[in-house]
C-alpha positions as CSV (number, residue, x, y, z in Angstrom):
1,X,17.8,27.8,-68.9
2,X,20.9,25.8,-67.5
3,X,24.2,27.1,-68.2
4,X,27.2,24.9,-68.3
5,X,28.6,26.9,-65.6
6,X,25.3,25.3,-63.7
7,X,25.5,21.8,-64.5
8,X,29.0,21.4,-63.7
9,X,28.8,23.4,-60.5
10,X,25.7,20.9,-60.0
11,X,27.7,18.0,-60.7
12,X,30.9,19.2,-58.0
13,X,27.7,19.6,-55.9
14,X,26.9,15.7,-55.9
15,X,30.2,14.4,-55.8
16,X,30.4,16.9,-52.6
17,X,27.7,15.6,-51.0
18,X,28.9,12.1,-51.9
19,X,32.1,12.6,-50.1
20,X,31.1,14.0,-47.3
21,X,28.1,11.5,-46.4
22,X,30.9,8.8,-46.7
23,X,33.2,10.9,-44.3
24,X,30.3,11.7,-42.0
25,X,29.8,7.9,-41.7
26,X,33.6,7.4,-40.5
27,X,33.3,10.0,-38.2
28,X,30.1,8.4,-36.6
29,X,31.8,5.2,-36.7
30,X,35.0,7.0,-34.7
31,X,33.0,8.0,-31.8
32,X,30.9,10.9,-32.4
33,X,27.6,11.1,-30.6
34,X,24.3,9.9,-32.3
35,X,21.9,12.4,-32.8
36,X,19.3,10.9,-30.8
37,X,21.7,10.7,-27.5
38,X,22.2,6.8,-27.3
39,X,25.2,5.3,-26.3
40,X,28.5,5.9,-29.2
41,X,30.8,3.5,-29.9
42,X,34.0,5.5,-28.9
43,X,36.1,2.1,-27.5
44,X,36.1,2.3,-23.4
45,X,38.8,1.5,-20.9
46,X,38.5,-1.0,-18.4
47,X,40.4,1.1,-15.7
48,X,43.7,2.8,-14.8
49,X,45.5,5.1,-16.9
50,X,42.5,5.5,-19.6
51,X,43.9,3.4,-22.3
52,X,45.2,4.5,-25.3
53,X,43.5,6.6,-27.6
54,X,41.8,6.9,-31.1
55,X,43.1,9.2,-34.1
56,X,39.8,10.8,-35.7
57,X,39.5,10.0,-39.1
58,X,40.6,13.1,-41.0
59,X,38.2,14.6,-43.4
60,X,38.6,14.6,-47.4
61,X,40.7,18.1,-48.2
62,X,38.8,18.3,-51.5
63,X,35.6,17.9,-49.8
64,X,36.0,20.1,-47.5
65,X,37.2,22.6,-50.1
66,X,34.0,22.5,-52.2
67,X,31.7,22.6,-49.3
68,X,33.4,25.9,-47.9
69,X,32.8,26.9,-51.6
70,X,29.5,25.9,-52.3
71,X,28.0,25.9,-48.9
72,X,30.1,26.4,-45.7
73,X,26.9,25.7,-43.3
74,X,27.2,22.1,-44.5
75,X,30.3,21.8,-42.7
76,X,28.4,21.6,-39.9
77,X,30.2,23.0,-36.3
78,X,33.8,23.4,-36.5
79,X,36.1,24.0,-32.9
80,X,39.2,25.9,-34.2
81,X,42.2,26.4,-32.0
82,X,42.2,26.3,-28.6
83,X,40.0,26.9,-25.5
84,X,41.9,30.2,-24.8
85,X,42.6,31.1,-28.2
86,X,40.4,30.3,-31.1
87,X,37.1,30.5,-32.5
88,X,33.6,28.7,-33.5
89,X,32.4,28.1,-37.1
90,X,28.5,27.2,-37.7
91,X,27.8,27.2,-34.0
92,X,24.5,25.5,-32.6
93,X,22.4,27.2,-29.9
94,X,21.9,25.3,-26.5
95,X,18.1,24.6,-26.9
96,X,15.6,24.8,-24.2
97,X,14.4,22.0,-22.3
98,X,12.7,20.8,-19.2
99,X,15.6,19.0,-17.5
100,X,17.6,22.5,-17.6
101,X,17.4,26.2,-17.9
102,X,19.6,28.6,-20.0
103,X,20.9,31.2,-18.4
104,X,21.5,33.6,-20.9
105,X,20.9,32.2,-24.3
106,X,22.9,35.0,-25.9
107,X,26.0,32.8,-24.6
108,X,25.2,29.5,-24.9
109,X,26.4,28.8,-28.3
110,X,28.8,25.5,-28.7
111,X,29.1,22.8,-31.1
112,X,26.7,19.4,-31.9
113,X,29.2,17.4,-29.8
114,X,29.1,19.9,-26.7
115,X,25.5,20.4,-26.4
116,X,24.7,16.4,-27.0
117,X,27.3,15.9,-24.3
118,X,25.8,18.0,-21.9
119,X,22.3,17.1,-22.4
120,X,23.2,13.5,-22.1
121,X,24.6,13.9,-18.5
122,X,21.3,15.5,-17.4
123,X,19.5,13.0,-19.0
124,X,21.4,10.1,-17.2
125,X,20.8,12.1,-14.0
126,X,17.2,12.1,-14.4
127,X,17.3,8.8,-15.0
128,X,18.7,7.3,-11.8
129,X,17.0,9.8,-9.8
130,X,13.5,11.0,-11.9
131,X,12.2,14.3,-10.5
132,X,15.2,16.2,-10.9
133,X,15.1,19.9,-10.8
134,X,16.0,21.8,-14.0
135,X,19.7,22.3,-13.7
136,X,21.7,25.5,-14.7
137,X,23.4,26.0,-18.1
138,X,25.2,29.2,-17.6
139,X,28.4,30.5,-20.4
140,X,29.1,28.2,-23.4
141,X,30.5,30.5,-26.3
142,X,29.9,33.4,-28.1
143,X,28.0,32.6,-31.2
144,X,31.4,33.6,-33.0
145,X,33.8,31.8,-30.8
146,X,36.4,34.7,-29.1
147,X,36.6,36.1,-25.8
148,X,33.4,35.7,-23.9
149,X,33.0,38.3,-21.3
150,X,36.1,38.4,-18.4
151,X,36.5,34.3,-19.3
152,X,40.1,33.3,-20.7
153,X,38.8,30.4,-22.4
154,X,35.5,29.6,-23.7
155,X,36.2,30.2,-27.1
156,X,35.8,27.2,-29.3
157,X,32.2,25.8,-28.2
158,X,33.7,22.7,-26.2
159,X,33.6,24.9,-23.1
160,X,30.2,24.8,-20.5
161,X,29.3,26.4,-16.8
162,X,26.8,24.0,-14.9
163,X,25.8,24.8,-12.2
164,X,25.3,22.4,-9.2
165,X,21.7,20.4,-8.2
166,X,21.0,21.9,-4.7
167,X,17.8,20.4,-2.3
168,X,15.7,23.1,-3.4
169,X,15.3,24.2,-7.6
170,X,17.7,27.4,-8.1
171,X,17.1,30.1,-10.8
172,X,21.1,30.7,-11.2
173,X,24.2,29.4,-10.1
174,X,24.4,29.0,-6.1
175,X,27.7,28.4,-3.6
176,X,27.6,25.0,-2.9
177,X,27.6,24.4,0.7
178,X,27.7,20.9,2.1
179,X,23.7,21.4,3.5
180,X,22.8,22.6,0.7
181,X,24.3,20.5,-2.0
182,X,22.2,18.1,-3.6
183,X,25.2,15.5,-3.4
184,X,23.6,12.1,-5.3
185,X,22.7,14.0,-8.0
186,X,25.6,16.6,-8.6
187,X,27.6,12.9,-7.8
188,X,25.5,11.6,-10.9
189,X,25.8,14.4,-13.0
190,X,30.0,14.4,-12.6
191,X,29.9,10.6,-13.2
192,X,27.9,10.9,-16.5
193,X,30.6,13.7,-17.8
194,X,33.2,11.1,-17.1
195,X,31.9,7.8,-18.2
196,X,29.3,8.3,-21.1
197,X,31.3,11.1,-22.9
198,X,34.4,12.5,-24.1
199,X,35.2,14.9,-21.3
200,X,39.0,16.3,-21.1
201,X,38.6,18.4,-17.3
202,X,36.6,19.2,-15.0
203,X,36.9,22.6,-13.4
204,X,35.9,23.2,-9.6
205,X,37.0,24.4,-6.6
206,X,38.8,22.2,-4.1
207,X,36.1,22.5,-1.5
208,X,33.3,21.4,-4.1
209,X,35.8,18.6,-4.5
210,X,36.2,17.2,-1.0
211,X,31.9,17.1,-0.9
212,X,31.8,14.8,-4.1
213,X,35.3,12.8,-3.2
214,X,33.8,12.1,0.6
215,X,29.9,11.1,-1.1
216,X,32.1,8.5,-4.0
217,X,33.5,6.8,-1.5
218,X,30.3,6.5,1.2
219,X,28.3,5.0,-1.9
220,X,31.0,2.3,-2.7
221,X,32.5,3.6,-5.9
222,X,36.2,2.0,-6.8
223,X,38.6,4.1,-4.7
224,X,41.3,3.7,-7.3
225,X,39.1,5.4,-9.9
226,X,38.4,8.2,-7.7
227,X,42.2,9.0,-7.2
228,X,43.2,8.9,-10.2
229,X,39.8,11.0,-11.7
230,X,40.4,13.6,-8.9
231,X,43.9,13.3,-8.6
232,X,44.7,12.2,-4.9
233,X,48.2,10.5,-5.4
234,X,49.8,13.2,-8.0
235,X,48.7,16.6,-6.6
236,X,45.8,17.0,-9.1
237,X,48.3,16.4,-12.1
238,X,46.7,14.9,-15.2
239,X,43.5,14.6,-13.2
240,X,40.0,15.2,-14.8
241,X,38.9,16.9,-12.2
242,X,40.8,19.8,-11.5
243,X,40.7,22.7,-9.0
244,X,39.7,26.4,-10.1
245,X,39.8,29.2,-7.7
246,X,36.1,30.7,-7.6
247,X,34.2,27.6,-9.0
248,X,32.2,27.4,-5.9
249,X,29.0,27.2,-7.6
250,X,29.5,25.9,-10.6
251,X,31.2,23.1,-12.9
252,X,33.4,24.2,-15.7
253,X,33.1,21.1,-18.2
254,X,35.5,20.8,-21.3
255,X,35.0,18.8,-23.8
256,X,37.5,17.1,-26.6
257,X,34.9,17.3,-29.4
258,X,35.8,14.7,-31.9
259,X,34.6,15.1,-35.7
260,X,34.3,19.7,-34.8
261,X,37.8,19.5,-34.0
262,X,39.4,17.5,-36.3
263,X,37.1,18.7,-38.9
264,X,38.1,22.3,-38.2
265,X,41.6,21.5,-37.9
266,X,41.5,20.6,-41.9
267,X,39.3,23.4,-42.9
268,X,40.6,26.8,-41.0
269,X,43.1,27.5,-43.9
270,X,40.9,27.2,-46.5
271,X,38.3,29.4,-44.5
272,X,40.9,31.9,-43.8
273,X,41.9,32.0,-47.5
274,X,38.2,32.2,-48.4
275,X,37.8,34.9,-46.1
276,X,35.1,33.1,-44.2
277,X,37.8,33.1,-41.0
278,X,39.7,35.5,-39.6
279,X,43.5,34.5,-39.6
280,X,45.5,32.8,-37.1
281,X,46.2,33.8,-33.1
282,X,49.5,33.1,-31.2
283,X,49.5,33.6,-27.1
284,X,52.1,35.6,-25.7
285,X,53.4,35.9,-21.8
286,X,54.1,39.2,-21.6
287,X,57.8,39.8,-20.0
288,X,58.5,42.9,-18.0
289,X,59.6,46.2,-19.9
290,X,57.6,44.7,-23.3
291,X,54.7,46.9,-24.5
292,X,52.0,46.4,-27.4
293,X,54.4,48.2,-29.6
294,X,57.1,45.0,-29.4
295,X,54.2,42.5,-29.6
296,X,53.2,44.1,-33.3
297,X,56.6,43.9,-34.1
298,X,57.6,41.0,-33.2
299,X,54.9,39.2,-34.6
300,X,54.1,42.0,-37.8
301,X,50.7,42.5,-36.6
302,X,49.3,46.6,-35.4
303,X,48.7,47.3,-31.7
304,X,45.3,47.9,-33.2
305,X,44.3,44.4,-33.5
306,X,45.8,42.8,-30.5
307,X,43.6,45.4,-28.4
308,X,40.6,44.0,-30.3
309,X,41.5,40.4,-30.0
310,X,41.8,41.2,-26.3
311,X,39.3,43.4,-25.4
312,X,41.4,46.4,-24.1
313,X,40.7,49.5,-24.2
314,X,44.1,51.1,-23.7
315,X,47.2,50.3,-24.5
316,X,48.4,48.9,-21.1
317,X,49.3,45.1,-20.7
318,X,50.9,43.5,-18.0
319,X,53.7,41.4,-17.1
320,X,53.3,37.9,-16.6
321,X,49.5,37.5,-17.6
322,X,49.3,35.8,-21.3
323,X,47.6,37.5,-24.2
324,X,46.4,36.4,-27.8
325,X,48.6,38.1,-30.9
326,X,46.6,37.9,-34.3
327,X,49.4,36.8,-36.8
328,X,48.9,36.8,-40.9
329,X,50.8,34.1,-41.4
330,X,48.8,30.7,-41.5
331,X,50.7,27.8,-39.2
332,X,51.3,24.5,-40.9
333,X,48.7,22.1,-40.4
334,X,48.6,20.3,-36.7
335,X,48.8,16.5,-35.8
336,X,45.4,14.6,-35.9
337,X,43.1,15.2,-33.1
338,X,43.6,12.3,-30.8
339,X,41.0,11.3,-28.0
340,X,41.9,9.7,-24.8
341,X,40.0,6.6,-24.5
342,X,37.7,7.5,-21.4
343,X,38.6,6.2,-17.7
344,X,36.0,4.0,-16.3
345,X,35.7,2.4,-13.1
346,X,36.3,-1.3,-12.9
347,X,32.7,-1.8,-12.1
348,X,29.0,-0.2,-13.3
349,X,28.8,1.6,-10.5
350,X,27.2,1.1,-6.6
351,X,23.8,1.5,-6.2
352,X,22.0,4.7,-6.5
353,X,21.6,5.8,-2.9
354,X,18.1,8.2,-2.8
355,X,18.5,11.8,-2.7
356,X,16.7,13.4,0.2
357,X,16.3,16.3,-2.3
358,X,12.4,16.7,-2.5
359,X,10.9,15.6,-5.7
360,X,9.3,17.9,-8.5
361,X,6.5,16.9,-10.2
362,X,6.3,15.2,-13.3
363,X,6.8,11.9,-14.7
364,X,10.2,11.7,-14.4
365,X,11.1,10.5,-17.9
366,X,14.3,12.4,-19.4
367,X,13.9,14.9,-22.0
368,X,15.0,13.0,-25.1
369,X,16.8,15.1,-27.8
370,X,13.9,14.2,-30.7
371,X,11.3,15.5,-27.3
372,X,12.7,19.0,-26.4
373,X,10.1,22.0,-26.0
């Protein structure tokens, strides 16, 4: 028997679903990636600086609201906060596939946006040079965002290790060294993160850096694209590519994830209020002669809980390094998420030069999304 209590909990169901398949539709329309990998619509730049930007549409409040209520998995993945301090909501799991291997698939949890991202580079890889070895997905995220192992960031699903193609198929991430590198395709794989989505850095050591720069420029790209991608002119400032100490076998790819973003952005105080979200973070450089005990203070939170959001074990912290305080007191609500228009080169691109990587078998067609294993 339906209760009136049911019918008009029904009907707030429709009009949700309503809503949010007209919001969904904006988003898609904004730039966010079609399920099926082809090519989104997010508006290109010609060349130099990147252009301006979009504003992501914002999301309906009162949508949003009855979906936490009714069903907070419909809001899909949500990137809260920042790489260093935040967490994910309704994370997706990195699936398998042939054109890559997971690492450990107990941390390679992101968002829709994140994974389509990634998978799209490989594909594009494969592509222009069919054959390629499986490449190496190693950390994303926890499945609840957070600290991830000893990594600082990492925490919001926009974050992803790849590892590098080398001449011969690896089973984990390897130091690239210039005779081993498989230069073409790592080339490729960079190229795709920066042209065909909505990458904010790229994370690598300088050495790593000087291999790829030197390969560009033999194949003909536009040398005032690479400088400015990499950096050449203003010390790495602004660049996409930026140096990491210890990134000798591996990218570190970050994302600006459009709709999980600015999506979560909207929802995160009514999840915390719902108690579907833990509260708020702040991060806090640590000055010389402070101690956990003036952290909680200052920022009426227990010692207690900034060990846990840190993963320490005493109660020592040190000066100078930066750590996250949990605070009860919800912020007010952030600017739109705004993403950079993405820097292309002034041309397609030079001609694919071949790899002298030996070829796998196979038929050398990408893995589409609807075709993963």
């Amino acid at each position: 028997m339906t209760t009136t209590s049911d019918t008009l909990r029904l009907r707030s169901l429709v009009t949700c679903v309503t809503l949010l398949v007209l919001a969904v539709g904006s988003a898609v329309e904004a730039g966010q990636p079609e399920a099926d990998g082809i090519a989104d619509t997010t508006p290109p730049v010609a060349l130099l600086p990147g252009g301006a930007g979009s504003t992501v549409p914002t999301p309906d409040r009162e949508v949003l609201r009855l979906l936490i209520q009714l069903d907070p998995g419909a809001l899909g993945p949500l990137s809260i906060g920042s790489p260093n301090a935040g967490l994910l909501f309704n994370p997706r799991p990195m699936p398998q596939g042939r054109l890559w291997k997971i690492r450990n698939e107990r941390e390679t949890w992101g968002t829709t946006e994140t994974i389509e991202y990634v998978i799209k580079a490989i594909e594009a890889v494969d592509r222009q040079f069919p054959g390629s070895p499986a490449l190496v997905i190693g950390d994303m995220s926890d499945p609840d965002g957070g600290r991830l192992n000893w990594h600082a960031s990492h925490q919001v699903g926009r974050d992803v290790d790849i590892g590098f193609y080398h001449r011969h198929e690896v089973e984990t991430f390897r130091r690239g060294r210039k005779g081993d590198l498989d230069l073409p395709r790592t080339w490729a794989l960079v190229r795709a993160l920066i042209t065909q989505t909505d990458v904010d850095r790229i994370f690598v050591d300088r050495s790593i850096q000087r291999y790829l720069f030197s390969h560009a420029v033999e194949i003909g790209e536009d040398r005032a694209w690479l400088d400015h991608i990499f950096g050449r002119k203003t010390g790495g400032k602004d660049a996409i590519i930026q140096h990491v100490r210890r990134h000798r076998d591996h990218l570190h790819v970050r994302f600006y994830n459009p709709r999980a973003q600015e999506w979560g952005r909207v929802a995160y105080p009514l999840l915390v209020k719902a108690g579907l979200a833990p509260g708020p973070t702040v991060t806090h450089r640590v000055r010389s002669g402070e101690t956990l005990s003036h952290l909680s203070r200052r920022y009426g939170t227990s010692t207690r809980a900034i060990r846990r959001a840190n993963g320490l074990r005493g109660s020592m912290i040190r000066a100078g390094r930066r750590y996250v305080i949990p605070i009860r007191k919800i912020p007010s609500e952030a600017a739109p998420i705004v993403v950079p228009a993405r820097t292309l080169p002034p041309n397609p691109g030079p001609t694919a030069v071949e790899s002298d990587a030996p070829d796998l078998p196979g038929d050398g067609a990408g893995a589409s999304l609807a075709g993963r294993p």
